[in-house]
C-alpha positions as a Markdown table, in Angstrom:
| # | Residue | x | y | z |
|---|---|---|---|---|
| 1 | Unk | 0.0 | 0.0 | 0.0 |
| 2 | Unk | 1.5 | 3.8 | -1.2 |
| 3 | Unk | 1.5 | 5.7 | 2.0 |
| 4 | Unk | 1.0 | 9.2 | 1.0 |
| 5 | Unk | 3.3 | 10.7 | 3.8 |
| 6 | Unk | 6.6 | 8.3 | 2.7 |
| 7 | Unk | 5.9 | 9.8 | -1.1 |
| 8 | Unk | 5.5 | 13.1 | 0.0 |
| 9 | Unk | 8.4 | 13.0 | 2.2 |
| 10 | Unk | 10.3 | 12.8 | -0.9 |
| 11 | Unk | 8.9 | 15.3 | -2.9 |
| 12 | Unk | 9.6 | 17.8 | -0.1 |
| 13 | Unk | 13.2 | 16.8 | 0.5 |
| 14 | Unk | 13.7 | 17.5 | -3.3 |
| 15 | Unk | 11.9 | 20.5 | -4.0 |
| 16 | Unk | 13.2 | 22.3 | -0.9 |
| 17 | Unk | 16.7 | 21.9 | -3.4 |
| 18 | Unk | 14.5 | 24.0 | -5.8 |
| 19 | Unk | 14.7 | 27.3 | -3.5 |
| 20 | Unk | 18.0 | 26.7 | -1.9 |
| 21 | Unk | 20.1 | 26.2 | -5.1 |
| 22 | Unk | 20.4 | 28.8 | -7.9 |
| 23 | Unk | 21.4 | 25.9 | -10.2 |
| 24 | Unk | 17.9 | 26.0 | -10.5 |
| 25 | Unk | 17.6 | 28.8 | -12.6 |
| 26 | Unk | 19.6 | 27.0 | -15.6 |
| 27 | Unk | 16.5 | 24.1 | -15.8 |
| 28 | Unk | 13.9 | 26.8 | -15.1 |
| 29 | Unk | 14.0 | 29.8 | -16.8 |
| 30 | Unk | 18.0 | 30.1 | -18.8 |
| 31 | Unk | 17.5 | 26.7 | -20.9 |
| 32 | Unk | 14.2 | 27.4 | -22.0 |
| 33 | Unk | 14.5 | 31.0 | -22.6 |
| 34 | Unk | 17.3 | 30.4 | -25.0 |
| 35 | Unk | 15.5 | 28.4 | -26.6 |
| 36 | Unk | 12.2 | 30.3 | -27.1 |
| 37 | Unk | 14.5 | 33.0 | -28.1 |
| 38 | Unk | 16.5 | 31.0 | -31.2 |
| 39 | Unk | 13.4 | 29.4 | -32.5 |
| 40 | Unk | 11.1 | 32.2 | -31.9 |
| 41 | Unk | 13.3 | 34.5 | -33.6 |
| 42 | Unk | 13.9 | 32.2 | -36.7 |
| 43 | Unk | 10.3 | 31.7 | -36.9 |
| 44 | Unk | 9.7 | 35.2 | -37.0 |
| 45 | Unk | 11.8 | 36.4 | -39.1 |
| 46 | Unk | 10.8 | 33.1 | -41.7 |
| 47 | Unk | 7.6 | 34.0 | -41.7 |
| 48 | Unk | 7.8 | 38.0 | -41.9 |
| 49 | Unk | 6.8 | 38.5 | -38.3 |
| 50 | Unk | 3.3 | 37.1 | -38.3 |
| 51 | Unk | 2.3 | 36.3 | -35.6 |
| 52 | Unk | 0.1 | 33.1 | -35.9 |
| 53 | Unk | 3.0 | 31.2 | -37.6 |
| 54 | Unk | 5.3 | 31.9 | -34.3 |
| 55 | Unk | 2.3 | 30.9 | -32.2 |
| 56 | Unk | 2.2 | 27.8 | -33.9 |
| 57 | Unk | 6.0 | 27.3 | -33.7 |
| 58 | Unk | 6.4 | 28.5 | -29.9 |
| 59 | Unk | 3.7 | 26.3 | -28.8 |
| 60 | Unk | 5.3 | 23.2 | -29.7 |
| 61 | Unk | 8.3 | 24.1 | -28.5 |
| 62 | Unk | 6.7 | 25.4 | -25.3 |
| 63 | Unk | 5.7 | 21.6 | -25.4 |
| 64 | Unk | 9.0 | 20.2 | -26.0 |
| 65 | Unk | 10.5 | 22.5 | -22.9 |
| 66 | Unk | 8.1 | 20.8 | -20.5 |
| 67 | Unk | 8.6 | 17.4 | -21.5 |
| 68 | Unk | 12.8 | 18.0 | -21.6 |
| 69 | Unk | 13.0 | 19.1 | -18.3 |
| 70 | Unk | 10.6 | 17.0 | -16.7 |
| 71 | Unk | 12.2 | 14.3 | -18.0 |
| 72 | Unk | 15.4 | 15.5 | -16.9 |
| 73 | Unk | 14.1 | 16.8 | -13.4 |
| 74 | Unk | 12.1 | 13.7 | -12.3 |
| 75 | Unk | 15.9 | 11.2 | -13.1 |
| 76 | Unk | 18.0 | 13.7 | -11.3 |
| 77 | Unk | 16.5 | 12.8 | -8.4 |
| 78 | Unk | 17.8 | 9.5 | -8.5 |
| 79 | Unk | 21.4 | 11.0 | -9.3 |
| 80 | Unk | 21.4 | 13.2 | -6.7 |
| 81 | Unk | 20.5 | 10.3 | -4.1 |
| 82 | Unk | 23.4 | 8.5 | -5.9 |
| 83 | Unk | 25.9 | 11.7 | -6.2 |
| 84 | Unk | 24.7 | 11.9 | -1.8 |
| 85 | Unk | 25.7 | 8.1 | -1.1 |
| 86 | Unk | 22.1 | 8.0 | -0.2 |
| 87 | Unk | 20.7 | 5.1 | -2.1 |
| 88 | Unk | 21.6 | 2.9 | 1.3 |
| 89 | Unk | 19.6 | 5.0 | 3.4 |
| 90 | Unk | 16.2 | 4.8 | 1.5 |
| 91 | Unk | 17.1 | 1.5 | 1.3 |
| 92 | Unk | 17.0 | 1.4 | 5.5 |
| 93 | Unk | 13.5 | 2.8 | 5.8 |
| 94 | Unk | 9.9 | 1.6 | 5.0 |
| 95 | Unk | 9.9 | 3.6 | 1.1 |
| 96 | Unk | 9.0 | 1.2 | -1.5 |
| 97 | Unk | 10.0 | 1.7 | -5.0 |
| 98 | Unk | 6.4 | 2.5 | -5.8 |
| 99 | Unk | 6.2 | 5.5 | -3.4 |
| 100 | Unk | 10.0 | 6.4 | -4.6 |
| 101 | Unk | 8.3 | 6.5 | -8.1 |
| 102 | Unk | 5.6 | 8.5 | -8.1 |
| 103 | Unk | 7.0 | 11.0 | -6.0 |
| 104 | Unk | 9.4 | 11.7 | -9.0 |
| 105 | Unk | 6.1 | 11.7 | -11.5 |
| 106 | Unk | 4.8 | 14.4 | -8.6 |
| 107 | Unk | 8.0 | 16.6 | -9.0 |
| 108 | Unk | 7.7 | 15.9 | -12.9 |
| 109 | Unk | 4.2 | 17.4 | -12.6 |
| 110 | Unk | 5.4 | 20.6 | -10.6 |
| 111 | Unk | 8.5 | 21.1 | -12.9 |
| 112 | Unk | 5.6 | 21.2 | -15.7 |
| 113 | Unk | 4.0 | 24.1 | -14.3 |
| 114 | Unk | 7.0 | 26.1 | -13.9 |
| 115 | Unk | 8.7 | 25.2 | -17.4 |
| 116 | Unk | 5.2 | 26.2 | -19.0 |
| 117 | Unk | 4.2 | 29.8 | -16.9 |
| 118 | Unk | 7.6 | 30.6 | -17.6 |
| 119 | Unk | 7.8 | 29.5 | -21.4 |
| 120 | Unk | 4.8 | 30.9 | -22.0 |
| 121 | Unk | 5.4 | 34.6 | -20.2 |
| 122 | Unk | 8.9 | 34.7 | -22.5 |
| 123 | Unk | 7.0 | 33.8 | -25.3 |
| 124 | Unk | 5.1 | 37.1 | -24.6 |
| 125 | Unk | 7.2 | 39.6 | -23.4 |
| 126 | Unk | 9.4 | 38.6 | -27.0 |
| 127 | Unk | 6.9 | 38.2 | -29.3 |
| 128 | Unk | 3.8 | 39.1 | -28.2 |
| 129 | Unk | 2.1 | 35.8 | -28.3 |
| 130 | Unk | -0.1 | 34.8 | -25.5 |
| 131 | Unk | 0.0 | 31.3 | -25.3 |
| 132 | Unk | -2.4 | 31.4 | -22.5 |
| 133 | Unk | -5.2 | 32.1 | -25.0 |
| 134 | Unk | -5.5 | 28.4 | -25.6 |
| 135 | Unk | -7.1 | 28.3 | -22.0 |
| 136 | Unk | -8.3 | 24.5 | -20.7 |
| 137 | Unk | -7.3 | 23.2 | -24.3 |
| 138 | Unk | -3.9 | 22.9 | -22.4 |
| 139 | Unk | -5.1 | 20.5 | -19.4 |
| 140 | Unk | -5.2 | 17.7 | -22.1 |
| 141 | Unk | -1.8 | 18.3 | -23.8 |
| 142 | Unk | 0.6 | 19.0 | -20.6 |
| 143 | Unk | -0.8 | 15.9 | -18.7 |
| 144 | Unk | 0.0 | 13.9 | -21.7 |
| 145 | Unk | 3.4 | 15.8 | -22.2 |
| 146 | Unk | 3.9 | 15.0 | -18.3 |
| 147 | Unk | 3.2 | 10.9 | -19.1 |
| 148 | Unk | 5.9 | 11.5 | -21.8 |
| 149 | Unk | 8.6 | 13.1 | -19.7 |
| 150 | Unk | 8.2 | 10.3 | -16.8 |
| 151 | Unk | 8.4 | 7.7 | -19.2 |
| 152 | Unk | 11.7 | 9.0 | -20.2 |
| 153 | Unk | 13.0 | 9.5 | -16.5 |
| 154 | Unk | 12.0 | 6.5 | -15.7 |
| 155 | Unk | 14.2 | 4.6 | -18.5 |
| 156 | Unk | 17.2 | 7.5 | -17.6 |
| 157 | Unk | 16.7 | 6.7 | -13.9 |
| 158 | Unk | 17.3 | 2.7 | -14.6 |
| 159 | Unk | 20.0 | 3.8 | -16.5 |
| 160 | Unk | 21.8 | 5.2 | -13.3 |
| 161 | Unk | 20.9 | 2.4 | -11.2 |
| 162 | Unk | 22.6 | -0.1 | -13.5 |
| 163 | Unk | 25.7 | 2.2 | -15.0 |
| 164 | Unk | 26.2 | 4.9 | -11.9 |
| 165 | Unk | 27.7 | 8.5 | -13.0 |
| 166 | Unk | 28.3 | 6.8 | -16.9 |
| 167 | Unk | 24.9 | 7.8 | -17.3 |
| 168 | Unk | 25.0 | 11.5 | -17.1 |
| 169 | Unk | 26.1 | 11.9 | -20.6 |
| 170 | Unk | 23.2 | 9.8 | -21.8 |
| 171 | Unk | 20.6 | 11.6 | -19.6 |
| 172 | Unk | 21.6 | 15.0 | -21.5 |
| 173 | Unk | 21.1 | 13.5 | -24.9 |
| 174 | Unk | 18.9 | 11.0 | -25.1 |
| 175 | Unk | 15.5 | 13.1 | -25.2 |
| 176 | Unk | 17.1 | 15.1 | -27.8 |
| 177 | Unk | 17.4 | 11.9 | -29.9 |
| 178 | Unk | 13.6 | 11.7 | -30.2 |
| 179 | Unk | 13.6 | 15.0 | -31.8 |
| 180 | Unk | 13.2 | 14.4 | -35.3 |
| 181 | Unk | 10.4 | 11.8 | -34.6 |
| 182 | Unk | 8.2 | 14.4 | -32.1 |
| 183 | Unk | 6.9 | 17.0 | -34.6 |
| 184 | Unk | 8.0 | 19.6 | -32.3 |
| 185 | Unk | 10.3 | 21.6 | -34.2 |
| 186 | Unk | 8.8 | 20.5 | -37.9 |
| 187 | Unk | 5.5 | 19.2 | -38.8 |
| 188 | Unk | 5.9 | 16.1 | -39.5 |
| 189 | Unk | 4.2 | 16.0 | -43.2 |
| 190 | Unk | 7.6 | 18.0 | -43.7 |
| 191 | Unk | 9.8 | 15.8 | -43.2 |
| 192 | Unk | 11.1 | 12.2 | -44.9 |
| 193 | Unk | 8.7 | 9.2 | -45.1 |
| 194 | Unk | 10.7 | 7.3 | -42.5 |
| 195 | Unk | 10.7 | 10.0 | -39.9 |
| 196 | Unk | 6.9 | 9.3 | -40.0 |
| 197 | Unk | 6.7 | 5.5 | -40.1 |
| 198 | Unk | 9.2 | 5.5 | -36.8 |
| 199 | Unk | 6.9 | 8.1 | -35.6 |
| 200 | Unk | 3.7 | 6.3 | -35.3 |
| 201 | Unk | 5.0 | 4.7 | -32.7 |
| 202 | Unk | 6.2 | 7.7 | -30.8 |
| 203 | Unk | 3.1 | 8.8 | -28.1 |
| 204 | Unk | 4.7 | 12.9 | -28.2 |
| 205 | Unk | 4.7 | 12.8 | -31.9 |
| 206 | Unk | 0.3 | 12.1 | -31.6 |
| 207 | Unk | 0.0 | 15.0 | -29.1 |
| 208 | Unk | 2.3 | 18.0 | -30.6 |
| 209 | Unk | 0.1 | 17.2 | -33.9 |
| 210 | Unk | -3.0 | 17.9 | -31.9 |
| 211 | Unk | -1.5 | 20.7 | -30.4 |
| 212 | Unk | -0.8 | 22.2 | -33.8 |
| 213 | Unk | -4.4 | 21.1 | -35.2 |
| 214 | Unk | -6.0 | 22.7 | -32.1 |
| 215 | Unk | -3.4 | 26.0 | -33.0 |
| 216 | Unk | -4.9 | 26.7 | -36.6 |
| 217 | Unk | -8.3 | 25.2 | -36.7 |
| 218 | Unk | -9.1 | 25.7 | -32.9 |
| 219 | Unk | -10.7 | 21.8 | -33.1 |
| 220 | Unk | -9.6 | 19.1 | -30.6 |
| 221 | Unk | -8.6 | 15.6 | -32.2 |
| 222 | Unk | -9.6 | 13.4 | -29.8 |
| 223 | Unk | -8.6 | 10.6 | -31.7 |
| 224 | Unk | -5.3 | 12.0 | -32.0 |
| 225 | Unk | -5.2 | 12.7 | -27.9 |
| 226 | Unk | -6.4 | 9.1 | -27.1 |
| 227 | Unk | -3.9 | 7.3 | -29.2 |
| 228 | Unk | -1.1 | 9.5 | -27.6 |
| 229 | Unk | -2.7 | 8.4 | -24.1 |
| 230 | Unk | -2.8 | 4.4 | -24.7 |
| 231 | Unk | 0.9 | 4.7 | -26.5 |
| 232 | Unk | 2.0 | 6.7 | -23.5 |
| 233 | Unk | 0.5 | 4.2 | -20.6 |
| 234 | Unk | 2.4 | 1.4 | -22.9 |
| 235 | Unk | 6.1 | 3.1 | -22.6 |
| 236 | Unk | 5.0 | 4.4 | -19.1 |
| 237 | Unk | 4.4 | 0.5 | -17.9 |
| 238 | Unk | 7.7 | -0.6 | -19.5 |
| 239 | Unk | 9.7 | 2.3 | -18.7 |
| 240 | Unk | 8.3 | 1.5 | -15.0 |
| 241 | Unk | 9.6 | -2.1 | -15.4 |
| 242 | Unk | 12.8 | -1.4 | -16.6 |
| 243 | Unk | 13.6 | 1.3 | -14.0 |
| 244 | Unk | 12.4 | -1.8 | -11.1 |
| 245 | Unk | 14.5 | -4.2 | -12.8 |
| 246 | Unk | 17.6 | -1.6 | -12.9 |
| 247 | Unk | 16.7 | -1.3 | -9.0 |
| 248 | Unk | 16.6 | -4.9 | -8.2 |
| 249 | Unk | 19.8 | -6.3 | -10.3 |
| 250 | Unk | 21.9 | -3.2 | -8.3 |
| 251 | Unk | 20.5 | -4.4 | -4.5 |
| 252 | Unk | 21.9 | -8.0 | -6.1 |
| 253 | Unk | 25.3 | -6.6 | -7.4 |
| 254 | Unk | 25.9 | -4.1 | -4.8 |
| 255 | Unk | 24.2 | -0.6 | -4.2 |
| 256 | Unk | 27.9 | 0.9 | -3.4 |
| 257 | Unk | 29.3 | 0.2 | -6.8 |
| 258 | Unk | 26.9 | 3.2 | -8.0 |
């Protein structure tokens, strides 16, 4: 049984990291301001400053921000328990991996609200887009985005329990790998015929297609939000196992070797 207090033990301990460290600031606001910045200005100056093709653009990668660092947040707590020679000492008390978990899905879900109020007041004060407009539309697309980005940390956090500090490099590029495939930088309908075919199976690449559908015809595709939702609980699931099987193979070989 998840006991609320264990998981939210954890989530405390780690967010209290968020106020006291001004590394902070690089995951929060610096990363995906430069960002916004580079693509928003090649946008608008592609498109001869209008404004509806930069909304389009900056909402995507709005979307890609919040997955990135989600992804990224929700692992680095496992690296900084391993970084801390703390891994024994969850070990020594009653948290199960479950709890452990989902109280790096719960940080996931906070990082998402900062990444996006800050993306989208950047995307403003530059280009005077307000991405806030879409209103609810977003609830749909940033819980999906969030099932996205935990899949990911949950495959970078089994990473570090089997390989240790050798995954760092891998935590830092293996999102970006997906790139091509998500349809958040280029509609995929741009872009070569394989790109798409490995895309189908890709659960981001369903809902940054809504989200641009949703940008220029204001309609919802449900079908396409769904199909995002069932591929996501699939690499959620496996990501899940893989992370559990990472865990249990290093408490056989030795949590000290991390």
């Amino acid at each position: 049984m998840i006991a609320l207090y264990r998981v939210w033990a954890m989530v405390r301990r780690h967010t209290i990291l968020y106020v006291r460290g001004l590394d902070k600031i690089n995951t929060f606001i610096y990363w995906p301001l430069i960002n916004i910045a580079i693509f928003g200005l090649t946008a608008y100056s592609a498109s001869n400053a209008d404004t509806s093709v930069v909304a389009n653009v900056m909402g995507c990668i709005v979307g890609w921000q919040i997955m990135l660092r989600i992804s990224m947040e929700a692992a680095t707590i496992v690296l900084q328990e391993i970084q801390a020679q703390n891994i024994v000492n969850i070990l020594s008390t009653p948290l199960t991996f479950l709890e452990w978990a989902l109280s790096g899905m719960i940080i996931g879900f906070f990082t998402m609200l900062i990444v996006w109020l800050n993306c989208c007041f950047w995307v403003y004060i530059l280009f005077g887009v307000n991405l806030w407009s879409i209103g609810w539309a977003w609830i749909p697309f940033l819980l999906l985005l969030v099932l996205s980005g935990a899949s990911f940390s949950y495959l970078i956090s089994g990473l570090f329990m089997r390989m240790g500090y050798r995954a760092i490099d891998i935590m830092f590029s293996l999102v970006w790998m997906f790139v091509p495939f998500s349809g958040a930088y280029a509609p995929l309908a741009s872009l070569p015929g394989w790109i798409n075919r490995v895309a189908l199976f890709m659960p981001f690449s369903y809902t940054f297609r809504a989200l641009r559908i949703y940008q220029v015809e204001g309609i919802l595709r449900w079908d396409l939000l769904g199909t995002s939702f069932v591929l996501n609980m699939l690499f959620l699931t496996l990501t899940l196992l893989f992370f559990k099987w990472s865990f249990d193979q290093s408490k056989q070989l030795g949590i000290a070797r991390l």
